[in-house]
Backbone as ProteinMPNN parsed JSONL, in Angstrom:
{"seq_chain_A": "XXXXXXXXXXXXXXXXXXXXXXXXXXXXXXXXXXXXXXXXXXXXXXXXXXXXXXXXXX", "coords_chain_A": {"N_chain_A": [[-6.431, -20.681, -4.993], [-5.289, -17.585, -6.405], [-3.486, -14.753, -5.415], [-2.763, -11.45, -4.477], [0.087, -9.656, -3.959], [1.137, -7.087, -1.153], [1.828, -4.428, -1.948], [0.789, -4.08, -4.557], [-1.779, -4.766, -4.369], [-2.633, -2.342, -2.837], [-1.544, -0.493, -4.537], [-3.863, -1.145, -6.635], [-6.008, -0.358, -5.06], [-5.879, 2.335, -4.641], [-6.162, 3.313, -7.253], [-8.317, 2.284, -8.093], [-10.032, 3.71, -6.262], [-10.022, 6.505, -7.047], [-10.651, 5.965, -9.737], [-13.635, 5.638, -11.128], [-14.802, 4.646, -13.419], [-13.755, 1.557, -13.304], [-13.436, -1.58, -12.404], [-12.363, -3.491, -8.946], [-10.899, -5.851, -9.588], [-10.122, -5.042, -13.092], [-8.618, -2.825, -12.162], [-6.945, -4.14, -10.615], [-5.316, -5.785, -12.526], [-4.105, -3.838, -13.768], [-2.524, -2.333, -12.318], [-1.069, -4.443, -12.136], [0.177, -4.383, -14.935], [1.31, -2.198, -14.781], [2.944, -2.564, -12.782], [5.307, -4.618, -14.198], [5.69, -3.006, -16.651], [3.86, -3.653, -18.995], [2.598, -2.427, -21.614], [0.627, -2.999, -23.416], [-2.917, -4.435, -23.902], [-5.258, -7.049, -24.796], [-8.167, -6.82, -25.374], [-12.128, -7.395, -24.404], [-13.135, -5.286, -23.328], [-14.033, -2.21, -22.838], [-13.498, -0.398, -20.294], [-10.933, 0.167, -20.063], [-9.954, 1.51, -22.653], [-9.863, 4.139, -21.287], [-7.652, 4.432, -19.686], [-4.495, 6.288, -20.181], [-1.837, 5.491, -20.567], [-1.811, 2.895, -21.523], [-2.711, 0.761, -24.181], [-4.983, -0.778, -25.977], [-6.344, -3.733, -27.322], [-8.786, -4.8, -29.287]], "CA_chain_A": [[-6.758, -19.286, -5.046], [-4.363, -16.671, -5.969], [-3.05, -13.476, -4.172], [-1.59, -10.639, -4.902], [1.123, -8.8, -2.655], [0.121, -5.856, -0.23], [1.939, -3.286, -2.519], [-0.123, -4.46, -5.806], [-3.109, -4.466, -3.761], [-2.534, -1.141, -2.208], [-2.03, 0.397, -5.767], [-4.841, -1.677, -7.261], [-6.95, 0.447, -3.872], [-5.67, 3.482, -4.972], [-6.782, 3.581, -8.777], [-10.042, 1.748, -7.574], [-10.742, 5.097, -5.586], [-9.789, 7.606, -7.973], [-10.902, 6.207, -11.145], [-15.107, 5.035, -10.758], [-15.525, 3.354, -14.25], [-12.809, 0.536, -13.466], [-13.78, -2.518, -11.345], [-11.223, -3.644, -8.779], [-10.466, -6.682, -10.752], [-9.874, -4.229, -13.943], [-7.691, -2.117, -11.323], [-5.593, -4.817, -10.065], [-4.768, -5.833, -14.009], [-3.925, -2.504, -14.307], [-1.402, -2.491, -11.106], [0.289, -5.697, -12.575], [0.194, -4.315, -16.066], [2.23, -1.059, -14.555], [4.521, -3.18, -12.257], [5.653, -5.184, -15.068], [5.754, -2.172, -17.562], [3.192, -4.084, -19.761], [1.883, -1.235, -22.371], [-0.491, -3.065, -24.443], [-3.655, -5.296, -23.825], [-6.115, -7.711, -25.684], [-9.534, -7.056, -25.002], [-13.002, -6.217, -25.009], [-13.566, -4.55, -21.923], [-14.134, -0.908, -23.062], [-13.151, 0.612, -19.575], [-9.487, -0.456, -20.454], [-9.3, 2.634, -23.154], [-9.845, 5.049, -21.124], [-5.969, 4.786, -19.051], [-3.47, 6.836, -20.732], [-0.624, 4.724, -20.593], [-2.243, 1.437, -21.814], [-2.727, 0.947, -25.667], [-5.675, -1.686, -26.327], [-6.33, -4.061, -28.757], [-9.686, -5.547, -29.38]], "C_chain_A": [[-5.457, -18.486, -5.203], [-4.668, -15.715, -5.72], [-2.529, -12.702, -4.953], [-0.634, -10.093, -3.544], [0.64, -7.634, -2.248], [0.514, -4.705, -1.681], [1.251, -3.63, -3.993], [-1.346, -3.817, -5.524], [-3.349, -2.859, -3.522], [-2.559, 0.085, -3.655], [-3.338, 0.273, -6.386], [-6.174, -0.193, -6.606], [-6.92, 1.727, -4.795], [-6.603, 4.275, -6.06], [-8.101, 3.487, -8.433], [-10.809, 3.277, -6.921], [-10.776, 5.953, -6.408], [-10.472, 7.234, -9.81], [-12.594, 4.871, -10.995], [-15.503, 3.816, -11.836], [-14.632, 2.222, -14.197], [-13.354, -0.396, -12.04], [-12.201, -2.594, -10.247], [-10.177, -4.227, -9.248], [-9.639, -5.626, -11.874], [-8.202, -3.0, -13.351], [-6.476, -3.049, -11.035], [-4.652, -5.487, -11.655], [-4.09, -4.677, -13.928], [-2.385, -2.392, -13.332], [-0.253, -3.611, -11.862], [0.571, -5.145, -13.689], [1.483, -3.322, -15.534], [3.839, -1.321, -14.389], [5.675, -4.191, -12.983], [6.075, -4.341, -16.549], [5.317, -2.484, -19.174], [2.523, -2.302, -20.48], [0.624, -1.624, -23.483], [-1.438, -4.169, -23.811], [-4.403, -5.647, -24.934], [-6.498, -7.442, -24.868], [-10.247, -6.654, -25.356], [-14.118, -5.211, -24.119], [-13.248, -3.061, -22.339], [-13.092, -0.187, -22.033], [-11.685, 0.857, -19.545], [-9.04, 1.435, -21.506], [-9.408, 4.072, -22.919], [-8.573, 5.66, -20.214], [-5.241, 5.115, -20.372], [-2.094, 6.226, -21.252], [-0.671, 3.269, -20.994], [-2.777, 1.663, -23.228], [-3.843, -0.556, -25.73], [-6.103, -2.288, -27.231], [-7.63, -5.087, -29.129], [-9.541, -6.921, -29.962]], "O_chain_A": [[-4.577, -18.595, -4.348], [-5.856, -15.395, -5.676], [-1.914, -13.015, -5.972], [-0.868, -10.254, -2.346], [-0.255, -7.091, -2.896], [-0.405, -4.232, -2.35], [1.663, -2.652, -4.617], [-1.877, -2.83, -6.035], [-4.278, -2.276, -4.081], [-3.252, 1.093, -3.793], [-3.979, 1.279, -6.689], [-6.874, 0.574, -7.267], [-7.835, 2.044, -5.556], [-7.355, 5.246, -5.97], [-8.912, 4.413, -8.457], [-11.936, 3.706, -7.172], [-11.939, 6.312, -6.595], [-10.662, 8.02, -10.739], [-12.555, 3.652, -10.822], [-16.066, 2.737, -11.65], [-14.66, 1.674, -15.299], [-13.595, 0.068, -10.926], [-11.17, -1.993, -10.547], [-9.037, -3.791, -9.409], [-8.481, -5.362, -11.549], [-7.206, -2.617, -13.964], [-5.292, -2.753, -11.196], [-3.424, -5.569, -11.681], [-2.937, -5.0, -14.215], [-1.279, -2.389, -13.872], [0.964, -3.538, -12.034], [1.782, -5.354, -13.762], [2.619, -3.662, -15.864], [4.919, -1.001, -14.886], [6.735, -4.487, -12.43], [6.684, -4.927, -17.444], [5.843, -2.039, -20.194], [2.135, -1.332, -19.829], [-0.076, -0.861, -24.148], [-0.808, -4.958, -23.106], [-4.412, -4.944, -25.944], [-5.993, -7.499, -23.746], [-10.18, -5.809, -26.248], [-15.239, -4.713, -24.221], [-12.084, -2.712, -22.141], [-12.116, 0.443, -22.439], [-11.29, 1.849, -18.933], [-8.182, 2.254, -21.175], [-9.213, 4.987, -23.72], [-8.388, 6.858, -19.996], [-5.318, 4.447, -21.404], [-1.48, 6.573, -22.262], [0.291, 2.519, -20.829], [-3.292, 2.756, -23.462], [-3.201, -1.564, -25.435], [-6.377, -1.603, -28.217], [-7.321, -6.273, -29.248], [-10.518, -7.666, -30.037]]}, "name": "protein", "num_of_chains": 1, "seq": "XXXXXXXXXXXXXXXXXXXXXXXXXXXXXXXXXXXXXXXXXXXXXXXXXXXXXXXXXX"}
């Protein structure tokens, strides 16, 4: 099983509260994507193009 670290988690929380159409899952991507200063994804998870700072790529 992996983990993430409290401060991942704790952002992951954050977003998760403030933003309804994003799972936590979807949230905690999103946390690693930040803390890593990842700007682009593959996918085809819609709720993905609705962050500002993330560029998606079906």
């Amino acid at each position: 099983m992996a983990m993430t670290d409290v401060s991942v988690f704790e952002k992951a929380w954050r977003l998760f509260e403030s933003a309804s159409s994003l799972s936590f899952t979807d949230c905690t991507s999103v946390a690693f994507m930040r803390l890593f200063k990842v700007k682009k994804i593959a996918t085809f998870d819609k709720d993905f193009r609705g962050i500002k700072d993330i560029k998606v790529y079906p």
